[in-house]
Each structure stands twice: as C-alpha cells, then as structure tokens.
N, C-alpha and C positions, 0 to 999 in steps of 0.2 A: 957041843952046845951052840956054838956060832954057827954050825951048819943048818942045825935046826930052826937058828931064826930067820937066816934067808930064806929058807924055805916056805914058812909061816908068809912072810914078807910079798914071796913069789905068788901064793896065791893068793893074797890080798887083791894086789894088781891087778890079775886075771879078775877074779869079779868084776872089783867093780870096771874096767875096763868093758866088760860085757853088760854090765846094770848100767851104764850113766848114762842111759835116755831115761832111767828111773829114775836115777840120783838128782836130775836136771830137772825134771817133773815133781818133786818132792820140794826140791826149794820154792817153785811155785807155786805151791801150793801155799809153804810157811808164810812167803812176803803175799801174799792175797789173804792169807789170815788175818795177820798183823795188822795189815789196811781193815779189816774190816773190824777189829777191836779198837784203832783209832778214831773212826765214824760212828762208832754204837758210843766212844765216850765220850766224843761233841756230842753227840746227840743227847747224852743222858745231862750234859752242862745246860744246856741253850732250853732244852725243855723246863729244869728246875727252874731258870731265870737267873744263874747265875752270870751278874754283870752284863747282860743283854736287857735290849729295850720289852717294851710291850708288844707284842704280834698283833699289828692290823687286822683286821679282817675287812675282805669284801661283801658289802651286803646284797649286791645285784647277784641271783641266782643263775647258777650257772650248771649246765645240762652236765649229764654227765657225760663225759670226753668219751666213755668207751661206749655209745649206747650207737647204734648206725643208722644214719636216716637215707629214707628212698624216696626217689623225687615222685609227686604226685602227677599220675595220669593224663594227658591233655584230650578230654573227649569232647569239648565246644568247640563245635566248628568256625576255622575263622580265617580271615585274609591276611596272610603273615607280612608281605610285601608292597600293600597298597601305598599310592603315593595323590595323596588327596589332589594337587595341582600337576596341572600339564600346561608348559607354553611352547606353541611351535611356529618357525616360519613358515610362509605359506610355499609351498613348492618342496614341503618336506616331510620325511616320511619319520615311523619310531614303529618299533616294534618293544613291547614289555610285556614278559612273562609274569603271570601273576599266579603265587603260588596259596595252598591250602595246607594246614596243619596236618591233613589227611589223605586218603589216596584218592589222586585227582580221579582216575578213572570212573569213580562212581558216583559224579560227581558233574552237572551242570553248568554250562555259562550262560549269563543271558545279558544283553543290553536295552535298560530304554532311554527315552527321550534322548536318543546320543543324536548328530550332528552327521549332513552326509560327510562320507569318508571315513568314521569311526567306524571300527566292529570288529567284534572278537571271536574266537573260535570258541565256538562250546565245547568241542572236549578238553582242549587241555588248558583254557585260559590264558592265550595268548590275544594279547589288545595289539591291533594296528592301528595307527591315524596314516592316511596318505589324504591330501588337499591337495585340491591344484587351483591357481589363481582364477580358472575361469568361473568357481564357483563364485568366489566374491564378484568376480564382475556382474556373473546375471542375478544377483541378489542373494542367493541362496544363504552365505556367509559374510558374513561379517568383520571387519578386522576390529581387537581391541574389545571385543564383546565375552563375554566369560557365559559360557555354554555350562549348566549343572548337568552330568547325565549319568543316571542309576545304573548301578552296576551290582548285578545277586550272582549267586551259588548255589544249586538246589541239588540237595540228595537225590540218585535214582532211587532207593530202596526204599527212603523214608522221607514222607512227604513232607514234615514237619520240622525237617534242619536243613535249613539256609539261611542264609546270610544276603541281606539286600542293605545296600551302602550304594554311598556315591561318591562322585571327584570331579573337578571342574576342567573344563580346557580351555585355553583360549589361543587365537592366531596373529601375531603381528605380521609388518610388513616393513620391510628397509629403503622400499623404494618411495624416493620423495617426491609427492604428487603436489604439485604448484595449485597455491588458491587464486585463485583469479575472479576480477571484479567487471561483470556486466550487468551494463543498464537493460530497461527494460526496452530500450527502440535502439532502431538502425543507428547504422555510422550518421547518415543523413538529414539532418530537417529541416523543412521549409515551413516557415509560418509568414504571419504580418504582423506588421506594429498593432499594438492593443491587444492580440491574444495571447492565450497561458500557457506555456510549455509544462507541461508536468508526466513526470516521467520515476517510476522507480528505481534504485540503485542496488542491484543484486549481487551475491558473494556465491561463487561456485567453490568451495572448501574443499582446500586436498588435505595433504597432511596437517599442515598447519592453518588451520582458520585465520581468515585474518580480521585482527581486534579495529582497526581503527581506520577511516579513509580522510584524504586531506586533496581538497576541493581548489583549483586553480581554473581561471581564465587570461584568453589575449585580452580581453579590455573591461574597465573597471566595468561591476554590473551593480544592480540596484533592485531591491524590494526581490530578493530572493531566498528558498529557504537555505538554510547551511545542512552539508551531510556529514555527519562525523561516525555514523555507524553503517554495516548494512541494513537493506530494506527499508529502507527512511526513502521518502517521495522529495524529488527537486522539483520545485515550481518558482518558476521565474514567468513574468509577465515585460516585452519592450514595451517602451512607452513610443509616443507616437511621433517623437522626437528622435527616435533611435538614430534612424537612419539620416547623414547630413547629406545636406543639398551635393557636395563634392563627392561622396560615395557612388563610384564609377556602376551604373546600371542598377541606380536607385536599390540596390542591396547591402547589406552590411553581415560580415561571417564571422559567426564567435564559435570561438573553440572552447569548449568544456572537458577539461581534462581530471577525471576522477584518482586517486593516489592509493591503491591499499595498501598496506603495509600488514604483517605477524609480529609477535613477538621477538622472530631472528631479525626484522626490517627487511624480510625478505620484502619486493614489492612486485606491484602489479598495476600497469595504469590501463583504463579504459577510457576513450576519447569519443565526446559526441558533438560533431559539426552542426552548428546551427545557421541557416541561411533565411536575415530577415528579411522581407521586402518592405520596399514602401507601403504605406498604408492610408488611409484616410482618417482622420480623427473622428471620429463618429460622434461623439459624444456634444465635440462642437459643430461637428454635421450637423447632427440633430438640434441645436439650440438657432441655428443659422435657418433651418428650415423653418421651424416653428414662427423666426421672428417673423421670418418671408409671409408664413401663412399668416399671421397677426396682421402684418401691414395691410396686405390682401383685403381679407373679413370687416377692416376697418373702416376702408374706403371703399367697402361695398355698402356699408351701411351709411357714410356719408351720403355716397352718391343714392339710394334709396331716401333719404331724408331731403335730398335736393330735385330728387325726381316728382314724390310729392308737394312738394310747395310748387313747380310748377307747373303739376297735374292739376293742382286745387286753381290755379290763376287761370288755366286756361278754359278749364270746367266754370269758371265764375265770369267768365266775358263770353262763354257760352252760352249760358243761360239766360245773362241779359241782353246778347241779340237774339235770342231765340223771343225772346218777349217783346221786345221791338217789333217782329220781324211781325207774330202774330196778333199785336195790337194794330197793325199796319192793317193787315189782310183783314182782319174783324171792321174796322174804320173803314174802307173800300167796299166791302160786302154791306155794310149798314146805307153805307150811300148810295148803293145801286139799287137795294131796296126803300128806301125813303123815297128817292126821286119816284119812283112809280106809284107814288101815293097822289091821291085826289085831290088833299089837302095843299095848300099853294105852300100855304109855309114849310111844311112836311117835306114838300119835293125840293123845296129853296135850300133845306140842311141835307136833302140826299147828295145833290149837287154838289155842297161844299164840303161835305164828307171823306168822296175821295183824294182830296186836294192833303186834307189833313193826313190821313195814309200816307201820302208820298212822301210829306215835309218831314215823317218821321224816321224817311230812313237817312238823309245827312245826318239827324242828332243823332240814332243810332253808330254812324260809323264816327262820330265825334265824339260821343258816350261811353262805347266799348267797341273800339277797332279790334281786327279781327288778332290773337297771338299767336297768329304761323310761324313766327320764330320760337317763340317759348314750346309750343309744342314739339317742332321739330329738335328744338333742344332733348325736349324730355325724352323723346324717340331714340336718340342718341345715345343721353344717359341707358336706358332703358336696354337696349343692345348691349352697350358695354357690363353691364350688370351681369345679365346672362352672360357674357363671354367671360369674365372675371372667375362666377362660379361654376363652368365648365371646367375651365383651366384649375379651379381648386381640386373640382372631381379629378380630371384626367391625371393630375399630380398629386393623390394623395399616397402616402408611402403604403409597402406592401411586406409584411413579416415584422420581425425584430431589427434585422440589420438590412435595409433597402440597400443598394449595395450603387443606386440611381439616384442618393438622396441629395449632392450636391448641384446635379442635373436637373433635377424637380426644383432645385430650391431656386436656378439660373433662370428658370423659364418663367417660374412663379415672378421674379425681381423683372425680368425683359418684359414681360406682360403689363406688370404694372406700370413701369416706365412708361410705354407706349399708351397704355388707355390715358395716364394723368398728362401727356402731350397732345393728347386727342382733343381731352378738355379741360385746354388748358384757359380756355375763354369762358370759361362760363365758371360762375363765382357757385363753391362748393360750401353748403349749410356744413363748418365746423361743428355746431354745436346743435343738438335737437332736445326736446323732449318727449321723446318717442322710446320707449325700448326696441332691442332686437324683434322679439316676437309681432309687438306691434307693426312696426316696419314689414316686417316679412309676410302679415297677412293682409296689408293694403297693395302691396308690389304685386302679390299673386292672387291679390282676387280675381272674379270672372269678368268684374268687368270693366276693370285696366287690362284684364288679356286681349278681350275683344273691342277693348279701342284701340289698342297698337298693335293688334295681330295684323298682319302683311294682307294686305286683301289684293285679288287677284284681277 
C-alpha cells in the first residue's frame, strides 16, 4: 500500500515536471482574467453613476484618430528661397542660389531692370552681384540708392507658368569721403574801394553733408551778407575809407575764412584773400565835378552879361560919332556947294558952312570920345568866354565811372582861377535880367561874331 503511493506520487512529478511551461502559462492566463473581471466591474460602477461625477463632454468635433490624411500636392509654381532685400559693400561679391518647388531643369531664369554687375544664370537660378568701385565713380551706381530689379521663372514646356517677382538691392560704402567747402573764386582778389565783392559759397558733399558754415574775418567788416548755409551769395561792398592813409602801398588785405562743419563737427575751412586798393570816391568825385562845372557855366554867364553892357556902350558912342562924323561931311559938302552959287548971300553961307563942319568935330570928341578901352575890354571878355566853354567841352566826363574825373574837375577849378585873375579889373554884372538862352543868342549872333572876329 505504501509502495503504491510513492509510486502514484513519482509520477506526479514526472508530469508536471515536463508540463510546467504549461502549468506557468495557465496561471497567466487566470491573473489576466481576473484583471479583466476587475475593469469590466469599474466599469459597469462609473457608467451607472455610481458615486461618480457627471462626464463632461467636449463639444469642438474631433476627426476621427483612426482616419489617415495625405499631404496635398504642391503643383503652383513658386520661389521657395527668395530674399526680398539685398545690401552689399561695394568691392564685394555674393553668390545665392535661388530654388523652385519644381525641377529647375525645365525651368527659366531671367532678370530685368537689374543694375550693372547683377545677373543670374538661367538654368539653374544662380544670382551673382560683383560691383567694383569704379562703377560709382564714373556714375554708373550709386551708393545708398535702393535699385527694384524683376526677377521671373518661366516654364520651357508650358508658356503659361511663371513666376515674375522682384527684390531690391542696394550698395553702401565705409569709406569716409570728407565734405568740403568751396567758394565760387580763386584764393585771390583784387578789387577797389566802392566795389561789390560777391561771390557764392559752395559745399562739395562726401559722406557727411555738411549742415551749417560759420563765417570769420582778420578785421571787423561792414554792410555784408551773413552765410550760414551752402550756396548762399557773400556780398560785401569797402567803403572808400577802407583803406588808412598808414596802410603800407595804399592796400589793405582781408582774409575771409569760411567754417563748415557736419553733424560729427567734422570741419572744413575755406579761405578767400581779399586785396583792396585805394580808390577814389566817386561819388564825391562826381559832386566836386559838378560843382566845378556849376561854377564854370556861372561865370560864363556873368561874363556874357558884362560883355553885353559893354558891347551896347560901345555900339552907343559909335553911333553917335558916326553922326557927328556925317553931319560934319554933309555941312562941308553943302558949303562947297552954296559958295558956288550966283547969289552973294548963298555963296556968304557956303563959305561959312565949312567952318561949321570942322567945329563939330571937337564937340564930337567932347560928346562921345572914342571906347577903346571898353571895347578892348569886351574883346577880352569875349575870348575868355570861348576859352571857358572849350575847357567845359574838352573836360566833359566820358562813361559811367570817368576814371579822369578828379583831373577834369582840377583843370576846370585852374581855369577858372586864371580867367577870374585875368579880369580881375573889370567890374563883372552880378546880377542881369537876361536868361541863359537869351544871353547865348546875343553872344553868338552874326554880328558880334563879325565885329570881333580877328581880321587879318
């Protein structure tokens, strides 16, 4: 009986010794049961509402998780890569690939209104910029200027897919170019007192323009304009004082020193030497002449008005010895004829006729003696007159600015001095009633010319 149950026992063992991948397998199975009788009885609590809340719900619709989406096609042709701005220095190069959603191959580049130096390859859309400085020097470009230039795509196959777009470029520059401030004339200038200096004040702009100029001299100046910007005019005018009697070779030398300045106070001066000379005042030149020729005109009309009075005196004791002379001769002639009369008495008044002739010329030269002085006066006058209005002719001025007018006016003053020394003996009619014109058509009539014309 004992034997029998070892034995029972012995192949127990053996089994399951050989099953217990089964037997192992079989419990796993029971505790994954179990767990899942646990989950199906939460679950059948929480769905009645037993001692749980209310279940939310979301109301934004929601796709369903299992559904599988594929991306949609990209058949519009387009520039993946563009970069709207480009800034470059100048003396520098870039090369950018510029890609298409598509295969470049069949597929166009083209540029316009691009800039020299830009340009791309049309097959594969490669953009190069290379610039070199001497374009901006001979004008070509620009620095700081924003260039727009068109840039397309064009299908070979199909005429109608492309792509035309643009992108700007622009080129700076690092190198600082000095602004500087020139006038419109030389280092040098010579004027004279009483003329205008005027001159404009010019701004040659490098990188920095410059905003404002500040205006200095060696010696204080007067009635000139102020520059405070570019291109504004300096006019200054010396007066006729400028120059002092001590100023070594009658000159005087101003320096005009112009200040520009930029916003950094970078500066820049420009300097214009002025060399005045002496000058003549004209203006009182001219009132010194005038008065010359005044004085002049004046005492030619005097002396015109005294030449008359004793043209008239000596015409008036001409006349009555000329009457004397021929009541004489008619008185003589009557007696020579009477005496040769028949008649006694007749021939007795011929006789005494001549007598009376004779007696009349002492009363004659007691009545009106002859005026050889007066005349010779007025002869005088009369020369001086004409010499006066030559001298006015010879010295009358010639232009705007006679440049002889001090000269004219010394000769005119020597002139007169010397005639009113000449006569200075003979008493000059101040005062007439005669006007100019008057005067002047008695003095030139024909025949006061041909009573003092010079006879030969």
């Amino acid at each position: 009986m004992r034997s029998n149950r070892y034995g029972i026992l012995f192949r127990f063992y053996k089994l399951t010794s050989r099953n217990i991948f089964i037997i192992h397998r079989m419990r796993r199975l029971v505790r994954s049961f179990s767990a899942l009788l646990v989950v199906l009885s939460v679950s059948f609590f929480t769905l009645n509402g037993f001692g749980q809340e209310p279940i939310r719900t979301d109301t934004t619709p929601v796709k369903n998780a299992d559904s599988v989406h594929y991306p949609v096609a990209d058949t519009v042709l387009r520039i993946k890569n563009l970069n709207p701005f480009f800034t470059l220095h100048v003396d520098s190069a870039i090369q950018y690939k510029l890609e298409i959603n598509k295969e470049s191959s069949d597929y166009y580049w083209y540029l316009r209104n691009s800039p020299i130096g830009v340009r791309i390859n049309k097959d594969n859309g490669l953009l190069t910029v290379r610039v070199e400085k001497s374009y901006f020097l001979s004008g070509k470009l620009k620095y700081d200027n924003e260039y727009k230039v068109t840039l397309g795509v064009q299908s070979l196959t199909n005429p109608k897919e492309k792509v035309d777009t643009s992108f700007a470029i622009s080129f700076y520059n690092t190198d600082i170019i000095p602004s500087k401030v020139k006038p419109s004339v030389s280092g040098t200038l010579f004027v004279e007192e009483g003329e205008t200096v005027s001159f404009k004040v010019q701004c040659e702009n490098g990188s920095f323009p410059i905003d404002n100029i500040t205006f200095f001299a060696n010696t204080p100046l007067i009635n000139y304009s102020v520059i405070r910007e570019c291109n504004q005019d300096f006019t200054w005018s010396p007066g006729f004082d400028f120059v002092r009697e001590t100023d070594s070779a009658k000159v005087r030398v101003v320096n005009l020193s112009f200040v520009g300045a930029n916003r950094f106070m970078l500066k820049d001066t420009a300097v214009v030497r002025i060399v005045v000379k002496d000058a003549l005042n004209y203006p009182l030149a001219v009132e010194e002449y005038n008065k010359q020729v005044k004085a002049v005109t004046t005492y030619i009309l005097q002396l015109k008005y005294t030449f008359l009075q004793l043209d008239k005196n000596v015409k008036k004791v001409k006349t009555t010895r000329t009457t004397f002379d021929i009541t004489g001769s008619a008185t003589a002639l009557t007696g020579s004829i009477l005496n040769s009369s028949t008649n006694e008495s007749t021939a007795k008044t011929g006789r005494v006729l001549p007598s009376v002739g004779v007696s009349l010329v002492p009363v004659k030269e007691a009545v009106a003696p002859p005026k050889t002085f007066d005349q010779n006066q007025a002869s005088l006058i009369r020369s001086s007159i004409k010499r006066l209005e030559y001298m006015l002719r010879d010295n009358s001025l010639i232009g705007e600015r006679d440049s002889q007018i001090m000269t004219k006016a010394n000769k005119l003053k020597e002139e007169l001095k010397q005639i009113q020394i000449q006569l200075i003996d003979i008493p000059i009619e101040i005062t007439n009633n005669m006007t100019e014109e008057e005067l002047n058509q008695y003095f030139n009539s024909p025949k006061v010319n041909k009573k003092y014309r010079i006879k030969k």
